[in-house]
C-alpha positions as CSV (number, residue, x, y, z in Angstrom):
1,X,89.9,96.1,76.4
2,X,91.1,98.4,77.4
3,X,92.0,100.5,78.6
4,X,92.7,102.9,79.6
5,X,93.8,104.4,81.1
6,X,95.6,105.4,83.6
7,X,96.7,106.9,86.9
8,X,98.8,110.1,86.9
9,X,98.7,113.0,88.4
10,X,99.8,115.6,90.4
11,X,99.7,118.8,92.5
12,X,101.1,121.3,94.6
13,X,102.2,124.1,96.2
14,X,102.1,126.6,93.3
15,X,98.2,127.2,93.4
16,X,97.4,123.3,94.5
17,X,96.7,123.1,97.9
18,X,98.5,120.5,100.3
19,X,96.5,117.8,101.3
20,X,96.8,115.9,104.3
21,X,99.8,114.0,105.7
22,X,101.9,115.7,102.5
23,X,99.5,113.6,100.0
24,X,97.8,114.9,96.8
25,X,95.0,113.0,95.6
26,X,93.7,113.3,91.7
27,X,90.5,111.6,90.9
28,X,88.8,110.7,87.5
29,X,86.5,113.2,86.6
30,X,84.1,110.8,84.3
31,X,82.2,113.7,82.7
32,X,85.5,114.1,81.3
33,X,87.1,111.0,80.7
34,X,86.8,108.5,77.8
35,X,89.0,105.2,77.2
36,X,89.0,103.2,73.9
37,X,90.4,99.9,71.8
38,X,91.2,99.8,68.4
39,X,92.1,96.7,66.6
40,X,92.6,96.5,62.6
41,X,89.8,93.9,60.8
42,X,89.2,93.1,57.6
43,X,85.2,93.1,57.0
44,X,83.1,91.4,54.2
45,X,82.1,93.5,51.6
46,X,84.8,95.9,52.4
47,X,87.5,96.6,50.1
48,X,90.0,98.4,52.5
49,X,90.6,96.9,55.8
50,X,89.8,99.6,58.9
51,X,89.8,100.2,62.7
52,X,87.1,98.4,65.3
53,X,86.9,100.8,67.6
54,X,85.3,100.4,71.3
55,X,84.5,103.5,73.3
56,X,83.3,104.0,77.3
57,X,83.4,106.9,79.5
58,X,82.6,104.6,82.6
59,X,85.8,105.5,84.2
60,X,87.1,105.6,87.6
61,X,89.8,105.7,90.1
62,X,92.0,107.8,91.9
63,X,96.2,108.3,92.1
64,X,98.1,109.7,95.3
65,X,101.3,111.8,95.1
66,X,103.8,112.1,97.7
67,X,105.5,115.4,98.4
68,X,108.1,114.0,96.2
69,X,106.3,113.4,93.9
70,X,106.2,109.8,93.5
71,X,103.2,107.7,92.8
72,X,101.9,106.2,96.4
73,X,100.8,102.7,94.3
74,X,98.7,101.4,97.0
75,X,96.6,104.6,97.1
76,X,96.2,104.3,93.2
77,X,94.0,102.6,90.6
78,X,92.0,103.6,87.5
79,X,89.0,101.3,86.6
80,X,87.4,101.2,82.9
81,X,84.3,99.1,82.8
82,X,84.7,96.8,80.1
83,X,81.1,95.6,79.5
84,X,80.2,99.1,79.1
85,X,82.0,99.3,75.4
86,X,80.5,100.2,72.4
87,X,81.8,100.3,69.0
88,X,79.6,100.9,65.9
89,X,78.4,96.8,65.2
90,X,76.0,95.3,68.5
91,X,77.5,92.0,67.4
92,X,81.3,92.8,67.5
93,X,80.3,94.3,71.0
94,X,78.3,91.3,72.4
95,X,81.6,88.8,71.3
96,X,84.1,90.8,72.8
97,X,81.6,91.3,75.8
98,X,80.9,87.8,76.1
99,X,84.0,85.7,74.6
100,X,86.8,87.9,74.3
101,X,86.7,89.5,77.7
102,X,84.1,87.3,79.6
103,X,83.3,90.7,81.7
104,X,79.9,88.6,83.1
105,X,82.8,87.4,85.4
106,X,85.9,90.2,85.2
107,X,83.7,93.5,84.8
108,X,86.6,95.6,85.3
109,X,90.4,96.6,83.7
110,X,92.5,97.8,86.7
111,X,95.6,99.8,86.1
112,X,97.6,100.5,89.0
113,X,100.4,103.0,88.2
114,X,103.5,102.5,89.9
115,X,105.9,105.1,87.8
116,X,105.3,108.6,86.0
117,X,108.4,110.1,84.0
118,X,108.5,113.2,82.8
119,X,105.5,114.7,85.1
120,X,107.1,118.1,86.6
121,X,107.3,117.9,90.0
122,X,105.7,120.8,91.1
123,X,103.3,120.9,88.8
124,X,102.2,124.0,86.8
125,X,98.9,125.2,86.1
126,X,99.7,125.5,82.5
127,X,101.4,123.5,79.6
128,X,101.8,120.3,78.8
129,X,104.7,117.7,78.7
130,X,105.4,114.2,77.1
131,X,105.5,111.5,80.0
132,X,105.4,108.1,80.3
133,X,103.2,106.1,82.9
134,X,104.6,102.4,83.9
135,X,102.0,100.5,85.7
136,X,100.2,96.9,86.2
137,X,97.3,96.3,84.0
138,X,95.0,93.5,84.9
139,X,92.5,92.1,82.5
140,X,90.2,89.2,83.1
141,X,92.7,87.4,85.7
142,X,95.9,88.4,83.8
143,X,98.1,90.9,85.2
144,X,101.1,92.2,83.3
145,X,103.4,95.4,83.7
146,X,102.6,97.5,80.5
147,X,103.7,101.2,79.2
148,X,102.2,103.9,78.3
149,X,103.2,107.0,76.3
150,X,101.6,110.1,75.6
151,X,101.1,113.8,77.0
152,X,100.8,116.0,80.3
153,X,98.0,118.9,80.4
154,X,97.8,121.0,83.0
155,X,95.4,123.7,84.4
156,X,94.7,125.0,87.6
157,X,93.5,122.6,90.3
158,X,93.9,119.5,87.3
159,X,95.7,117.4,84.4
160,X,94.9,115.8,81.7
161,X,96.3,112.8,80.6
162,X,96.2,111.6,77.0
163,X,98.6,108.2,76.2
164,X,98.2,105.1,74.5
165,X,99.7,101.5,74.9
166,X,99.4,98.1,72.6
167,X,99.9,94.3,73.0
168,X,99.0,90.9,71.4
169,X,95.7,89.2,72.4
170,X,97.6,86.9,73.1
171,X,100.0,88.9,76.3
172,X,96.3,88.4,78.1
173,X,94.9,85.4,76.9
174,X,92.4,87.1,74.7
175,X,90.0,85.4,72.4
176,X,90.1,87.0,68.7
177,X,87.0,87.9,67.5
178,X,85.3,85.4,65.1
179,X,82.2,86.4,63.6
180,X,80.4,86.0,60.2
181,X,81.1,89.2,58.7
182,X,84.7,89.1,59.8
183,X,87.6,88.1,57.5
184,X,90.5,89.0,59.2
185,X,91.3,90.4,62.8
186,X,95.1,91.8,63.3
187,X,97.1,90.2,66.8
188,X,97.5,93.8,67.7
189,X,95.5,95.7,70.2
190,X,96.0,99.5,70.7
191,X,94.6,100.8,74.0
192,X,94.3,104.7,74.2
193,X,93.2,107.0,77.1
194,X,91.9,110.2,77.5
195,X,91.4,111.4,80.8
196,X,91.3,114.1,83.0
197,X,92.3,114.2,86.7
198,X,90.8,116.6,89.0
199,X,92.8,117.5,92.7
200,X,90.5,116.7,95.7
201,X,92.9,117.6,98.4
């Protein structure tokens, strides 16, 4: 479920060239770019309950800046491939795959970012900052406004963006995992994103 991640960026003019009609595109670099879930269960056999955790890197997307700075939201999207997460149990994976998220018919989670606060506007080539990214995020056929929270790094010509959300299964009409070696799942999912932006123009 995930997440992901998330649509931020930024560039300008010191040391980030212009691009055209006063627009600054960012896009997902997926070589360096991971999104993940983690939901608390309580396993058989296990004494301590402990994190499920799904991972993918199959990442995509892009986010458009004005020369103000603000977000251009119908320019921007990132896409996290939901059927390509893995955690470390095949048949956790093949119920959230196949019940939980049904991604044989919604492949995709789509966040479209409509608000960054706190991003530095120009942006430098160094540092990093705490921001927050307000955007839609639409899972299966279930679109709600959600926010995410986390951190701003730059460098030359790019930023990385590391934040992190949570809802309910229940905010998206999520199916809980039920499986046999599966006691207890908590109604708490906690989305994280780690991904780095890269200016095209």
């Amino acid at each position: 479920m995930v997440g992901w991640g998330l649509a931020l960026l930024g560039g300008v003019d010191n040391g980030l060239a212009q691009g055209t009609a006063g627009a600054y595109r960012f896009e997902v670099d997926p070589d360096a770019s991971e999104a993940l879930y983690r939901v608390r269960e309580e396993l058989v056999g296990v004494t301590l309950p402990g994190d499920a955790v799904g991972r993918t890197d199959y990442i995509s997307g892009a986010a458009v800046f004005d020369e103000q700075g603000r977000i251009v939201t119908e320019l921007s999207e990132v896409r996290v491939n939901l059927a390509t997460l893995q955690s470390d149990r095949p048949q956790r994976d093949n119920y959230v795959r196949y019940n939980t998220l049904e991604t044989a018919r919604w492949q995709d989670a789509i966040l479209v970012p409509v608000e960054v606060q706190g991003l530095p506007w120009p942006l430098p080539e160094e540092g990093s900052v705490p921001v927050t990214i307000v955007g839609d995020l639409t899972i299966k056929d279930l679109t709600r406004r959600v926010e995410w929270t986390g951190t701003a790094t730059f460098e030359p010509g790019a930023m990385r963006i590391e934040a992190r959300t949570e809802f309910t299964f229940a905010e998206f009409n999520l199916q809980q995992p039920r499986v046999p070696l599966v006691l207890s799942v908590e109604d708490l999912i906690r989305l994280e994103a780690n991904i780095r932006f890269r200016q095209v123009n």
